[in-house]
C-alpha atoms as one frame of an Amber mdcrd trajectory, in Angstrom:
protein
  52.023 179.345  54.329  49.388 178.800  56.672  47.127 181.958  57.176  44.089
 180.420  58.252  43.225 177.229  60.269  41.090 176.166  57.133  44.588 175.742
  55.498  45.708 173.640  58.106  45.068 169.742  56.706  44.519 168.582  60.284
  41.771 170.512  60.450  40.709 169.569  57.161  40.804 166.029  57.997  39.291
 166.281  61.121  35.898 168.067  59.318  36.022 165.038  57.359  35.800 162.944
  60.412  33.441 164.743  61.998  30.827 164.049  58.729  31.690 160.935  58.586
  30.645 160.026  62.281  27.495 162.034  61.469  26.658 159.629  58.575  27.660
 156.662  60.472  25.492 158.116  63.622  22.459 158.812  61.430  22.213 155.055
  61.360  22.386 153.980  64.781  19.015 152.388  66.321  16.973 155.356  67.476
  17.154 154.550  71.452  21.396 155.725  70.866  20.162 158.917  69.158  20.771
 160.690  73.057  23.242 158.103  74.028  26.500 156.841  72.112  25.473 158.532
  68.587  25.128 161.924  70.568  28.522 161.394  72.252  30.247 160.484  69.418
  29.005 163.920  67.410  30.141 165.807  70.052  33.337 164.097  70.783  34.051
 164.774  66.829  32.543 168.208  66.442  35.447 169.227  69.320  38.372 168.312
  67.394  38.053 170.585  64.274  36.342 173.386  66.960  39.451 173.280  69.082
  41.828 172.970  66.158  40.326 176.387  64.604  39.863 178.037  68.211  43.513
 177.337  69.298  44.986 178.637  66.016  42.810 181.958  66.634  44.735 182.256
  69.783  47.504 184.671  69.744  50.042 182.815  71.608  51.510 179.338  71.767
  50.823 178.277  75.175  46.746 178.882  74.421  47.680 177.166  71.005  48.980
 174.174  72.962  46.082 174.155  74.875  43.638 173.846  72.654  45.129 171.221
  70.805  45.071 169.222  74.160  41.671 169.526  74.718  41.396 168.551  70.683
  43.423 165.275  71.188  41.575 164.442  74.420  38.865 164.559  72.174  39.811
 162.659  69.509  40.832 160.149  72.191  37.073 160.069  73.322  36.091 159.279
  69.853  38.424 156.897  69.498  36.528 154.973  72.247  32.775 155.191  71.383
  33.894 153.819  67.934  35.412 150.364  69.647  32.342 150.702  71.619  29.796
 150.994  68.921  31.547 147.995  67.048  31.563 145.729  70.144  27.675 146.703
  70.376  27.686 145.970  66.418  25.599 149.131  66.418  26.852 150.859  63.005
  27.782 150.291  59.267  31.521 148.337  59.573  32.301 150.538  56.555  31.888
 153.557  58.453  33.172 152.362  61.494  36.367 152.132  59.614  36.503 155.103
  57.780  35.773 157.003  61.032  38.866 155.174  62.498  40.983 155.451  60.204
  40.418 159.356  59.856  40.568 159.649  63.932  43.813 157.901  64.070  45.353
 160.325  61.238  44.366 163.091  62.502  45.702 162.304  65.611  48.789 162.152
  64.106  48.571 165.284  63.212  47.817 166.700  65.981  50.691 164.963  68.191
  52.836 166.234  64.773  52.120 170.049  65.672  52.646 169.325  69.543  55.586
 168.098  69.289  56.758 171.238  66.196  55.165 173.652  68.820  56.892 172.323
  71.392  60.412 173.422  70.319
């Protein structure tokens, strides 16, 4: 039973994302540090916030909502990562993991949309 949005693995998953763009950030060339690498923290940061602040909402529609703004999100991250391997700016390692995570949890997120939904 889910009683908290910290038992929810989306959200779980999605914290995981978020430090691994951090790591993978942390090595971009400094003149990104208030470009891509600074979009791409807050891009990821959003997800897990909007995950946990949706699920604090007390109905669905606000729940759905968040979640939208979560996935639009994820979206955006989604992005700066093809971006920041066509640059070849970042550790390909990285770049993958980061990928990989953002496309399960999105997932995850389209999973609950669509469970909410009904």
């Amino acid at each position: 039973m889910v009683r908290s949005y910290r038992d929810l693995v989306v959200w779980q998953k999605s914290i995981q994302l978020s430090v691994t763009v951090y790591r993978l950030t942390k090595r971009f060339p400094k003149d990104e540090t208030y470009g891509l690498a600074s979009q791409m923290k807050r891009a990821a940061v959003s997800i897990p916030s909007n995950i946990a602040e949706g699920h604090g909402r007390l109905n669905t529609p606000e729940y759905r909502h968040f979640l939208g703004i979560s996935r639009g999100s994820n979206f955006e991250l989604q992005t700066q990562i093809e971006i920041a391997r066509k640059l070849e700016i970042g550790e390909s390692k990285l770049l993958n993991e980061a990928e990989g995570l953002s496309h399960e949890v999105g997932k995850m997120i389209f999973g609950i949309l669509e469970r909410i939904k009904k």
